[in-house]
Structures are given as C-alpha cells and as structure tokens.
C-alpha positions, -999 to +999 in steps of 0.1 A: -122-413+007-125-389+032-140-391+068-171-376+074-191-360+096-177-358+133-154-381+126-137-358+102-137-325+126-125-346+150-094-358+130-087-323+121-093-304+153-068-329+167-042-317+141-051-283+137-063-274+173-051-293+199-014-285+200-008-316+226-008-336+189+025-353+183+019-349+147+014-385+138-001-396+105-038-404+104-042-434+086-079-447+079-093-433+049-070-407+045-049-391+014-017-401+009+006-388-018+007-386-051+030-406-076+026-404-113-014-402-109-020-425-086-025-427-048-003-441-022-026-454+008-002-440+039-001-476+057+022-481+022+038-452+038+038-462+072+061-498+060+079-481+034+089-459+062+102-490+084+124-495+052+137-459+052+162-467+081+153-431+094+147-412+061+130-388+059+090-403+050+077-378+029+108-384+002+098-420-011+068-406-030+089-386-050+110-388-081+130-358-097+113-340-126+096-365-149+100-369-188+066-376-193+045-355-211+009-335-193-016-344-206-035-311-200-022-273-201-020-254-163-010-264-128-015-300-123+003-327-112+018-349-134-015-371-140-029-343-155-057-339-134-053-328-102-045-290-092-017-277-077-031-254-050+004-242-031+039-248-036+065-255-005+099-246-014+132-255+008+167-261-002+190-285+011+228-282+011+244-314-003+273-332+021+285-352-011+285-352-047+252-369-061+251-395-083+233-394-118+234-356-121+200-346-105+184-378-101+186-393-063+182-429-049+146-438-033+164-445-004+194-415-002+177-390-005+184-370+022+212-388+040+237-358+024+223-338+054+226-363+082+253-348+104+282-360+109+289-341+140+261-346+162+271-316+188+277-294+163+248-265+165+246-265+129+245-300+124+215-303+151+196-271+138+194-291+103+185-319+119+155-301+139+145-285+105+137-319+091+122-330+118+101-300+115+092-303+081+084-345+085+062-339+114+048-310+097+037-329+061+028-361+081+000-335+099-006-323+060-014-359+051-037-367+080-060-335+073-067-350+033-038-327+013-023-347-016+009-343-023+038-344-054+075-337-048+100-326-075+136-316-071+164-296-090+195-304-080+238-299-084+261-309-067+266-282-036+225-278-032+193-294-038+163-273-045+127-288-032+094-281-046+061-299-025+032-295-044+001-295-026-040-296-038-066-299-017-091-329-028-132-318-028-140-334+005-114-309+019-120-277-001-160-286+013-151-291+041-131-258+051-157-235+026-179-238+054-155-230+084-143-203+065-179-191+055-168-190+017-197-168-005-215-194-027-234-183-060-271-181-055-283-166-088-265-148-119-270-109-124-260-087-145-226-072-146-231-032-138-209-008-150-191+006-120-176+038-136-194+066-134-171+082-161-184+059-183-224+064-172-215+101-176-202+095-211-229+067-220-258+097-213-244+121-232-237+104-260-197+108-261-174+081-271-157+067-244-118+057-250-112+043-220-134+015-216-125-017-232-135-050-235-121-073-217-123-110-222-134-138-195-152-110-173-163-135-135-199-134-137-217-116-103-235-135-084-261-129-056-246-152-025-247-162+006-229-185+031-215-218+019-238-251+031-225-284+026-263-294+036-277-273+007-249-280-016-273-286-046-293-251-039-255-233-055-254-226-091-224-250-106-222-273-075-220-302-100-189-296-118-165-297-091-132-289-109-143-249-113-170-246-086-143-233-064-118-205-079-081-211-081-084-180-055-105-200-030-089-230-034-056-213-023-071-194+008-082-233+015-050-246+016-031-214+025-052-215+061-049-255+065-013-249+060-014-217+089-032-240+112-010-272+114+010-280+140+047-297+137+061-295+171+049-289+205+026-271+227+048-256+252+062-238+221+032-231+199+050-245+166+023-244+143+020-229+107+038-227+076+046-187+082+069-196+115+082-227+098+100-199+067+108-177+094+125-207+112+143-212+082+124-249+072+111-237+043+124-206+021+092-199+003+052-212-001+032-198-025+006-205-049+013-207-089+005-181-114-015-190-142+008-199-165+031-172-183+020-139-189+037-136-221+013-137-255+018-170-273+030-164-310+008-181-326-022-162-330-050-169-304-082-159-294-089-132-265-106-161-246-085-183-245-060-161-228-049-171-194-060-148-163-025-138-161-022-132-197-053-112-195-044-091-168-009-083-190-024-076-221-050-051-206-041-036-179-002-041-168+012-024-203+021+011-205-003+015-236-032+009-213-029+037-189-057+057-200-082+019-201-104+016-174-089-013-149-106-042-148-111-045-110-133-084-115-107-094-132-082-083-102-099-096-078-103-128-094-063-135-095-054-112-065-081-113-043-106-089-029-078-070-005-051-059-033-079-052-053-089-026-032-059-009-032-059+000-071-098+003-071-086+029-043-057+044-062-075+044-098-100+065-079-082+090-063-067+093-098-099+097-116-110+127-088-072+143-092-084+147-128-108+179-117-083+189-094-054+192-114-075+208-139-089+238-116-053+242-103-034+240-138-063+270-148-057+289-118-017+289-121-023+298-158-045+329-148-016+337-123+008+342-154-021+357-172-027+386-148+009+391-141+008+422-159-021+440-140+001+432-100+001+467-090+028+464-068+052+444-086+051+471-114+056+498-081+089+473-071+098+471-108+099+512-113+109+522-084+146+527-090+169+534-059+136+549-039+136+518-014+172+514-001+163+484+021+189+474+053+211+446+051+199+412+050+228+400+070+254+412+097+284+415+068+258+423+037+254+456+023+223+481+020+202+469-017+175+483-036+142+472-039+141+468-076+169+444-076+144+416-069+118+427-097+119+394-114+109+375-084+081+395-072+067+389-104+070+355-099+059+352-061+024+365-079+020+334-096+018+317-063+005+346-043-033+357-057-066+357-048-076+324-076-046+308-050-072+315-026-109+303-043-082+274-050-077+260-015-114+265-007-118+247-037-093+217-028-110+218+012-144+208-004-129+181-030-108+161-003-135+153+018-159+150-010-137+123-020-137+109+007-170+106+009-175+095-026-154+066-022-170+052+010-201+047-015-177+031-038-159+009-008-197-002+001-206-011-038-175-030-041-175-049-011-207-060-017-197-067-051-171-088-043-189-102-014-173-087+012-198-065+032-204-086+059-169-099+060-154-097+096-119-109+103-127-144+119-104-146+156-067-140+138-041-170+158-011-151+166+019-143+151+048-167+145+072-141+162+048-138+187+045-175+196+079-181+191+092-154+218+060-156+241+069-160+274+042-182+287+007-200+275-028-190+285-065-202+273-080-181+243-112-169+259-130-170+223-118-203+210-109-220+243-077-234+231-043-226+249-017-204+232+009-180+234+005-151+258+026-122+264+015-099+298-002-066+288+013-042+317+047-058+301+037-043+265+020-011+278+055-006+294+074-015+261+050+005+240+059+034+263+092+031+257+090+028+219+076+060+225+102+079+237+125+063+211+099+078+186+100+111+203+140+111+201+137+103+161+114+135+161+138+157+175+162+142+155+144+156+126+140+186+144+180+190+143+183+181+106+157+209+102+174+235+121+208+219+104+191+228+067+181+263+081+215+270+088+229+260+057+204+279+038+219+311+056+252+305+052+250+297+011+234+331+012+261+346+029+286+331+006+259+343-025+261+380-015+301+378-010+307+366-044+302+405-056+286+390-081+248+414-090+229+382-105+241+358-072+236+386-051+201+392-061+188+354-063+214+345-032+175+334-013+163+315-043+200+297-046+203+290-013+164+276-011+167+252-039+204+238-029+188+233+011+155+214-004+181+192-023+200+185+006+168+182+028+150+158+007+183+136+007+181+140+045+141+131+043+152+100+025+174+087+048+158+090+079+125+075+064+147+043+059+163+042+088+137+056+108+114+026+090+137+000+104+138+010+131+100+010+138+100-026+126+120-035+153+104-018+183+069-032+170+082-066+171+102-055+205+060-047+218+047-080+213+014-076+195-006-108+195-020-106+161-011-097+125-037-066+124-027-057+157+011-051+145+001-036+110-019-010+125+011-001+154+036-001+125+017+025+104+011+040+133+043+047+145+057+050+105+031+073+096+036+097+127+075+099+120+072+104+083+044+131+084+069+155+106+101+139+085+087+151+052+058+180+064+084+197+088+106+219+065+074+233+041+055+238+078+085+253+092+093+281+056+046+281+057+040+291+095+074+300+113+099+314+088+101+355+089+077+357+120+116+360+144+133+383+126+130+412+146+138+443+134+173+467+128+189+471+160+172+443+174+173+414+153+166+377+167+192+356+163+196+316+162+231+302+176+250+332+168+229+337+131+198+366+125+170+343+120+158+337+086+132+364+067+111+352+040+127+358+004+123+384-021+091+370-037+075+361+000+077+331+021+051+316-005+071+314-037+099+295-011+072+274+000+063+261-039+100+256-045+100+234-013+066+217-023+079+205-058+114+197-049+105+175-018+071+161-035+079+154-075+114+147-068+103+119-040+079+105-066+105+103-094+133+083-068+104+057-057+096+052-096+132+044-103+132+024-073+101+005-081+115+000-115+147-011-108+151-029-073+122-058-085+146-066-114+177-064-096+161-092-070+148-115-096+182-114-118+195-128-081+172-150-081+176-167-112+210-165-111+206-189-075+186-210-096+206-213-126+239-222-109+215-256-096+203-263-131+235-261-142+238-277-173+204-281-175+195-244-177+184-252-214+156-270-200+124-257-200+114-246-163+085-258-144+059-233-135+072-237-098+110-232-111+098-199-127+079-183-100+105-197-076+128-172-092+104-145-085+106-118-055+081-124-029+050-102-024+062-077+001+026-061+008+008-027+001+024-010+032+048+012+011+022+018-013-003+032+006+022+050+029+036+072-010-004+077-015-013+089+015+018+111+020+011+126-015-025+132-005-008+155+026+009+176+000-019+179-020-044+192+002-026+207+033-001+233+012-022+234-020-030+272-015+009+278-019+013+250-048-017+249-077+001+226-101+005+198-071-023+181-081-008+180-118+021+164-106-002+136-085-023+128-116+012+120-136+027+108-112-006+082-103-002+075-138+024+054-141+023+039-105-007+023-117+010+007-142+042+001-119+020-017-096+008-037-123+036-051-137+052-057-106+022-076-095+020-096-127+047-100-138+078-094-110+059-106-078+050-143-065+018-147-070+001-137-030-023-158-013-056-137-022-067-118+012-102-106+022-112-071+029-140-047+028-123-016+034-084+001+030-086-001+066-066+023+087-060+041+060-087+059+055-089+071+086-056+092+083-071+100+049-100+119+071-076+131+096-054+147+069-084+162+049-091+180+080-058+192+090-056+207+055-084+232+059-069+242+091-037+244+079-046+263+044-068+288+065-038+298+085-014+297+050-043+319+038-042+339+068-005+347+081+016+338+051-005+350+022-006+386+016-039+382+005-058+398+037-031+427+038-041+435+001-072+431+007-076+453+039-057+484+020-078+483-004-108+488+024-088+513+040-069+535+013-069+523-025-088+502-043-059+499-071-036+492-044-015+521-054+011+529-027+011+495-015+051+491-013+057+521+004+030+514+029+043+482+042+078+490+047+090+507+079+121+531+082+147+516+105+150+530+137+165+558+146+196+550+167+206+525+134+237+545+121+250+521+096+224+527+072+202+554+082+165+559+070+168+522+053+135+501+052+125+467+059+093+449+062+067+451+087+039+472+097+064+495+123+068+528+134+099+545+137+110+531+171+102+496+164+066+498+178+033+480+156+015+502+143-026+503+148-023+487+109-006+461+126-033+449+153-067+459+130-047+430+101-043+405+128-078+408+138-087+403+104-064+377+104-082+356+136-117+364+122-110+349+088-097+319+100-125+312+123-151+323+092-132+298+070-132+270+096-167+273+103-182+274+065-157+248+054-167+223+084-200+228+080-204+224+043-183+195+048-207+181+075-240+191+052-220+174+024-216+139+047-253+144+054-264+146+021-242+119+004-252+086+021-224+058+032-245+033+006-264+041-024-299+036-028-297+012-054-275-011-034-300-014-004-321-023-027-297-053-041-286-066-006-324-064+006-326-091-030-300-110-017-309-116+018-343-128+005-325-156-018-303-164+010-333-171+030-350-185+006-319-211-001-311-220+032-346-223+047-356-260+046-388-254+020-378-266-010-411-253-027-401-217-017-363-218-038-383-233-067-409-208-068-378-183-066-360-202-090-390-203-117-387-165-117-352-154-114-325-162-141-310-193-156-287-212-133-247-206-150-216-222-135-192-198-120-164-189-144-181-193-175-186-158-196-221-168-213-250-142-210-275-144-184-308-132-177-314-109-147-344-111-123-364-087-126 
C-alpha cells in the first residue's frame, strides 16, 4: 500500500517541496490508476509507456465512458467503491476526424495534437501543455492519488475529465499536516437563534424554524493524530470518517502543492496550470442533482444538495431559518460565514426598518400640525422671493406649498431620535455579531484556525523576477523586491487618485445638468414645470448619475484588478485585501459623492442677490423648495433601491446566460449523443465557476453605508435593505446550489477585512448624521426660535428670509433665504445658530462614542457559556492526546456514547 513513516514524507516532500524534482513517477508501493475497479501497479505503467511510442502515459488507463452499470448511487468510480474527490477537466482540439464516434484507440489517443509544424508557436505551446499535464499526474501518482479518465468527444474537440480520490493512507496522512478537527465526543446540537430562544420563552409559535433532515452532529475536537487514531469517535469506518468537505480540501491542497516543471520557474499547482491554459477547470462534484426525485422519498434520504434546495434555496423558504450546519457541511466553514453574516444583518434590519417605517409614518401623521408649511401654504403673494436664476422670474412662496409639506416627512424631530437611534444599532450590531462570529467559529471548529504559511500566487510565481529562500519554510521560491512594489503601489495610487477626480468631474458634470434642466423647466412657461423645475431636474440627474455610478464601478473594478496584479503581492490574502482596498476606497466616493455633495455642500455657495457665487459661468446650486433634505431622500432611494434592483436582475440573469453557453459548448461535443444521460462531471462541467464573495460583500457593505451614514435624511432605507436582503438570500442560494461549481470548501473564523470597514463605517455615520443633523436639518433653527421667540413657531417664514439688498433694482424688496440683513451682512441670529450648531455636534459625538464604548464594555467579544465549552474541550483534548489511557476512559465512562460523524441518531450530552 502505501509508504510509511519517513519514508512516506520523504517521497512527498520530494514531490511537493523540493521544486529541483523532475517529476518522475515513484514507483514502489505506490497508487497507480484506476481501470474498471482494479489497480494498475505503475511499473505496468512504466512498460506500457515504452509501448506508447511517446504518448502521452497517463491515457492508457483510460477508456471513454463505460456501459457498465454502478453498482452504488453518488460519486464513485466505476467499481462502485471508490470516491471521486476532484475532477480535472481540459479539452483537446482534434487534428483529424476520430474513428468510432467518441471511442479512441489505446494507443491514438492523443496523437491528433502532435504538431505537425514543430516551429510553429502554437504547435509547441500544445506541446508544452501536455508536457505539463504528464509531468504533473505522474507527480499525482507518486504522492498515492488514484486515478479514472473519461472522455466525450466529436470530431473538432475532445473534452477530458480526470477523476481523482484520495485513498485513506493519504487522506491520514495530510489530516495531520493540515491539522484537520477530529471528533472527540458528541454534544448536543444548540439552537443558535436567538429569535427562536426569544420565541421558545414566551411561549409563541415560531414559523420560521423548521426541521431539517440529516442535521452534522457537533462534536467537541481537537487536532487530528494518526498516533491516537482510535481515541476519534468513527475512526473505524473509514468511508465517512472524513467528510466529502475534507476529503476535497485533501486533495484540493495536494493538487496546489505539486510540481510539473521546474524550479527556476516555480511551476507548481493546479491553479497556475488553468491559468496556463493546461486545464480549463478542477473542481469537486456536487452531490448528485438537486432536483427532488418523483417518486416519493423520505426527507432522509435526500441528498446534501437536495437538502439544501428543498429548504433553503427556494423562494417559499425566505422567511425559514437557514440551516448554517448544513451549509457548512457542503460549502465549507468560509461561505458559510458569509450568509450566517448576511442572514444576521437581516434579522437586526428587522428592528430597524420597523422604528424607521414608524417614524416616516408619524411624519405623514403630524403633517397637519407643521406650523410653517401651513404659514407657506397661506401666505398668498406676501413672499415674492428673487429669481432663482439669471433669466428666471421673481415667484411666490406659496407656489411650492406641496413640497414643503413633503420636505416635513423627511425633515422632523422623530428624523432626529431616528439617527441617534440607527448610531446605537450599527455598532450594537456589530458588536452582537463578534459574539456570534466567536460561537460559530467555535462551532464549526474554527477558533484557533490560523491561515497556515499561504505559497504564493501562480501570477506571482509565474512573473517573479527572481527566487529567494522562504525564511519560515526554508524552501526557495519566487520573490519579487519590496522597494520595487512600494514603488508600484505608489503609483497605483496616483492612478487611483486620477479615477477620484474623475468622479469628481462626473459629479460637477451632474451638477450642471441639474441646472440647466431647471433652466429649461422654468422657460417652458408652463406653472406646474415651473414650480417642480428642482424636483424634475433632481430625479432626471440621479438617473443619469446612478448610470454614471454604474459604469465607473465596472471600469473602475477592472481597472484595480489590473494594477493589484501590476503590485506583485506574494500571497492570495495579501492581494484580496489590496483589491478591496483599493475597490472599496473608489466605490465609497463613486456612489457616497453626489448624496455628500446635495447633504454637506449644496446651498452653502450661493451667495446672495447682487453677489451670487457662481460655477463656470452658472449661480451655484441652492437647496430645493422642500430643503436640501427632501433632495437628499430622492438621491438616497434612486441611487440605493435602484442599484439593488439592477444587481438582482444581474444576479438573476448573467448565471443563466453563462451556463446556457456552457451547455451549448458541451452539447455541440455530445453531438448525437446529447440524449445520453450526462455524467455528474458532464453536468457540473456545464456549470459557471465559483467567482467568490468579493461582489457580495462589497453590495452589503455599500448598503450598510447608506443605511447608517444618511439614515437621518432617509427613514424607510432600512425597509428597502430588509427587502432587498430578502431575496439576495435566496439569490445566493440558488446560485450556489444550483448555478455554481461546486467550490473547494475554505476555512475561516471571521468575514475578515470586512468587518473592519463595517467599524470604520458605523463610525463615520455618527459623524456624518451629527453634521446632517446639524447644518442641513432645520431642526436646530426650529428649535432655537422657539427658545428665543415662539414656542408655536409662529412667524417662522418670515423670520428666516432676508430682503434683498438694496442696490438690487430688478426686483426690489424680494426675499431669499438666509439669516441676512439688508446689506448682505449675518445677522447676530446667524452666529448664536452656528454656535449651537458646533456645540451639538460635539454633545452628539461625545454621548454617542461613549455609549458606544460603555456598550463594547458591557457586551463581551465571547459569551460566557462558550468559555465555559472551550474550557470542556481543551480538557478532552488533553485528556485524548496525553499518553494515559486510564485518564480518556475515565472521561469516556462519563461523557456520552461514542456516534460516527454523519450519522443523525440522538446522543447523550455530558453533563
């Protein structure tokens, strides 16, 4: 079987390590292939090979799809027996038609690629690709990987499909390298909703739970020991000791580590081999269909991919609890973070959509009692106020009666309890779901989980400039100078600075337009355009500026790819984090610029008559008839609901659009064949490929900025997130299901970055909504008359507008909007409201931070009851590892009855 002890690590780190390894086939005690059920010892392979006449070896243990019947449902080769752990996919262009439709010689099988043109670059890149993959499955073979080919082919292409599975010597074997979690001792599985606790005490049904078959049992672990194999609940059955999951990180990182070329180059791994163009796809299998069977079956007997359809991907289930074990079972513990993350984000916008749906409703409510929208409304041709433009005429204040009725519903002191309100709930949240993060990683096993020393890149090895020795695992690779990268990075930043003003210019571009549809509204002579010309002209430039948004965030998101590469990061985190970096920063000012802009900026410049400031020829913009406010919710829903509704279609549609091309490639193979029945590896084959959470988190998080930094200006936001989280949910679902290749399940204990621009957003908001609050509200104004002069805020109106000057002769003794004298002066109002203005921000600051920082106090990272658990779990993993048997029986004797992992039967808990 296998080698063993240091024979074995030395046959692998001389395959997987040493990149001096020519890539020849180990061949003592070693795997071989697979044929029909049987092994082929490689020195069969080695003499078969002298009989190839230069074949390529790996194709004589192959024949095209067999007849034969499984003998056992799921993903095994065709003995029935053995796993299929990964899939290698590549396709070969045929030189000549094929004989036998689809079935191919022992000893032909590849000589339709042999060029015929040796200098022809085409010819020898083809020719290196084989190479590549022969020397590349030979290395497979030597480290105990079986293998099973199958082809589909026509006669212009012929479609390859490598099977791989990883025997138990192997999966042994790397479980302890990796430092794989092995089941200690059954517990009970807690309910990890505290809806549902909530509900449970008091006695209330609960509609959203269900139950859902095949639950993974929870297990207190610790490291995997091959020494103390027999101390590990189920170590006796070794077809489901290790989880499909496991079994694919197994071979997923044997299949990273091998080398098949040579050291000067670094060409090692199966992720520089697609980029290279060897291979167009590797993945693992899913489960089996996800489709219900028609004939009536038991919830049990349900596939995990049939599971995860039935009760969680549908749209009928999006008020059911998701069933996160049962994600991170098929998925693995990183993606199953990310909808832990976003189903509870969407459980806490529940409150806040709530508060802000009752606060928008008490708006419409107490529309009646607005003292000085009734003054506005009644007040007749009292208030001739000066042109809004240089060509527009003098207008009356009760022209705009309708929209300072309105501009209340966004403008009132709950609009203010509101965003104090919103302050405490987003870092509340936060804080709430770092106790959740910490349950669940420990859950899930993750808690101590440290990314292990990450090997670099492909891109990065393949465009390194020179080699240098790894000071943690003293093995030479690819190096790239870091005064060379802080330079480039530099760079990059310019470039990013550039994009920014870029923005900028489309921003001022918008602001333009916006004046000159007004212009055009009050020519038309029109009363009703004349009147709404602001509102018009608002909407019609938050049209055009969210088509604007949209394009720059694609190009822009290009663009970043490119200079992240251009910077050379060693590893995988290291270039995830710079990309969301640099993606994050250009998107927050692409989408956050215009409300900022119409929030803190628009109407400060306007001047007054005779003096007006002017942009490029044009009076700078004043805030509309209902107040900069009213603009700003406009703005807020138009940019925000209508991104969410463009990504839902996209979501919807592109998936399908990708997978039609993809079965459509496949089908032209199959031919006339495309009656067949496809294989599990034809079917996901035709699939789209994983393409990460990136975009994911980056809608999440940008809809978390509009939902706490501008919530004072927009109550119904969080109404809008809550629908809109809705049916992402179940988006993300099916496309993960159902759409997607099935991705090779990832570690994690946290959303990583993330949530630290999460924090760094929740903080901004309460600076941002005190200065909303401050400057653009007229909350303080209000509320300092009221001090002052009237409590009922009588005479409001007529106290905030000034008379024009007197040397303006066009319309004499016309008002406008400030707190003025007659020769354009502020008046004492003026300065007492901005130091009102400066104090409140500093008072609301100061209280918010604080309670904030009492709240982080209080609320601690890890609940109690979960120290107490990993305390438990430490002592069993003591207990199992420690060399006194006597002590693990002892533990044994009073813990719970062993149960092998996978199976659903009940178990007792310790107490």
């Amino acid at each position: 079987m296998l080698r063993k002890g240091s024979e074995l690590v030395k046959g692998d780190r001389e395959v997987l390590l040493d990149l001096d390894y020519g890539g020849e086939a180990q061949t003592t005690e070693s795997y071989g292939s697979l044929q029909n059920g049987g092994f082929i010892p490689p020195r069969y392979l080695s003499a078969a090979d002298e009989d190839m006449d230069g074949d390529d070896p790996i194709y004589i243990h192959c024949n095209t799809r067999s007849s034969q019947p499984v003998p056992q449902l799921g993903n095994y080769f065709r003995d029935g027996r053995t796993k299929i752990d990964f899939v290698l996919v590549w396709e070969v262009r045929s030189r000549r038609k094929r004989r036998g439709k689809g079935k191919s010689d022992v000893a032909g099988e590849e000589r339709e690629t042999v060029p015929t043109e040796e200098s022809s670059r085409s010819e020898r890149r083809k020719a290196q690709l084989e190479q590549w993959r022969e020397k590349f499955v030979q290395n497979l073979e030597s480290t105990g990987l079986v293998m099973e080919k199958e082809e589909t082919a026509n006669e212009k292409k012929t479609i390859h499909f490598l099977k791989l599975s990883a025997p138990w010597d192997v999966l042994v074997y790397y479980a302890e390298e990796l430092c794989l979690r092995a089941p200690l001792q059954a517990q009970q599985n807690l309910d990890l909703n505290t809806s549902a606790q909530v509900l449970r005490r008091l006695c209330i049904p609960n509609a959203m739970t269900e139950s859902v078959p095949n639950r993974p049992l929870d297990y207190y672990t610790c490291a995997f020991r091959k020494s103390k194999m027999n101390r590990f609940l189920g170590c006796d059955n070794h077809e489901t000791y290790f989880t499909n999951t496991q079994r694919h990180r197994i071979v997923y990182e044997i299949l990273a580590r091998t080398i098949y070329g040579k050291k000067k180059r670094a060409e090692v791994g199966v992720d520089r081999l697609i980029n290279e163009g060897a291979y167009t796809a590797a993945f693992p299998l899913h489960e089996g269909p996800f489709q219900l069977p028609k004939f009536e079956i038991r919830p049990d007997e349900l596939n995990q991919r049939q599971v995860l359809y039935h009760y969680w991907a549908r749209w009928c289930k999006w008020y059911k609890y998701q069933p996160l074990d049962h994600i991170r079972e098929y998925f693995g513990e990183k993606i199953a973070l990310y909808f832990a993350w976003l189903g509870f984000y969407t459980a806490w916008l529940l409150p806040a959509a709530v508060v802000g749906t009752l606060v928008f409703v008490s708006g419409v409510m107490s529309m009646g009692t607005n003292t000085p929208a009734k003054e506005i409304c009644t007040s007749g041709t009292i208030y001739l106020m000066c042109p809004l433009c240089n060509t527009c005429k003098a207008w009356n204040m009760s022209d705009i009666c309708t929209m300072a009725k309105l501009g209340y519903l966004f403008d009132h002191p709950g609009t203010v309890l509101f965003s104090v309100f919103m302050s405490f709930w987003a870092v509340t949240f936060l804080e709430y779901w770092k106790r959740k993060m910490a349950t669940l990683a420990h859950h899930w096993d993750c808690m101590d989980f440290h990314e292990e020393e990450e090997r670099p890149r492909p891109e990065f090895a393949a465009m390194a400039p020179m080699m240098e020795q790894n000071p943690v695992t003293g093995v030479k690779e690819p190096y790239f100078p870091e005064k060379t990268r802080l330079s480039r990075m530099f760079t990059g930043s310019m470039v990013i600075i550039m994009m920014l003003c870029v923005v900028m210019i489309f921003l001022v571009t918008v602001v333009m337009c916006r004046g000159i549809i007004s212009v055009m509204m009050f020519h038309t002579g029109s009363p009703v355009l004349r009147t709404e010309a602001g509102t018009i002209a608002n909407i019609l430039s938050s049209i055009v500026n969210l088509g604007l948004i949209l394009l720059m965030g694609r190009v822009y998101t290009a663009l970043a790819e490119q200079l992240t590469k251009w910077e050379m990061h060693r590893t995988q985190t290291q270039y995830d984090n710079a990309f969301i970096f640099k993606v994050f920063i250009f998107q927050f000012v692409n989408f956050y610029s215009s409300p900022f802009y119409v929030a803190f900026f628009k109407g400060r410049f306007v001047g007054y008559p005779t003096n007006y400031g002017t942009l490029f020829g044009m009076r700078n913009e004043d805030c509309g008839p209902g107040g900069c406010l009213i603009e700003l919710a406009e703005q807020l829903f138009i940019i925000m609901v209508g991104k969410q509704i463009i990504n839902n279609v996209q979501e919807f549609i592109i998936p399908k659009v990708k997978a039609w091309q993809q079965k459509r490639t496949l089908a032209k193979v199959l031919g006339g064949k495309a009656s067949h029945e496809p294989q599990r590896w034809e079917e996901d084959y035709q699939l789209v490929e994983c393409e990460g959470l990136f975009e994911e988190y980056l809608e999440m998080v940008l809809q978390f900025g509009f939902i706490t930094i501008f919530v004072a200006a927009f109550p119904l936001a969080p109404l809008f997130a809550l629908l809109n989280n809705w049916v992402e949910i179940r988006l993300d679902a099916h496309k993960f299901v159902c759409e997607y290749r099935r991705p090779v399940a990832e570690r994690a204990q946290n959303i990583g970055v993330w949530f630290n621009i999460l924090e760094a957003l929740s903080h901004l908001s309460v600076i941002a909504n005190a200065f909303l609050i401050a400057f653009t509200s007229d909350f303080l104004p209000r509320l300092l008359y009221q001090y002052k002069f009237n409590n009922d805020l009588h005479g409001y109106i007529n106290f905030t507008l000034a008379y024009a000057p007197l040397n303006y002769t066009e319309y004499p003794m016309c008002r406008y909007k400030a707190f003025r004298d007659n020769t354009g002066n502020y008046t004492l109002f003026y300065w007492e409201l901005l130091a009102v203005r400066l104090g409140f921000i500093i008072a609301f600051e100061h209280v918010v931070f604080f309670v904030l920082r009492a709240i982080d106090w209080i609320v601690p990272d890890v609940p109690e009851s979960l120290e107490l658990k990993i305390k438990r779990e430490r002592y069993l993993a003591k207990q199992a590892l420690a060399e006194n048997q006597e002590a693990l029986l002892v533990s044994r004797g009073r813990g719970a009855v062993p149960a092998t992992p996978g199976t659903s039967s009940p178990v007792n808990v310790a107490g």
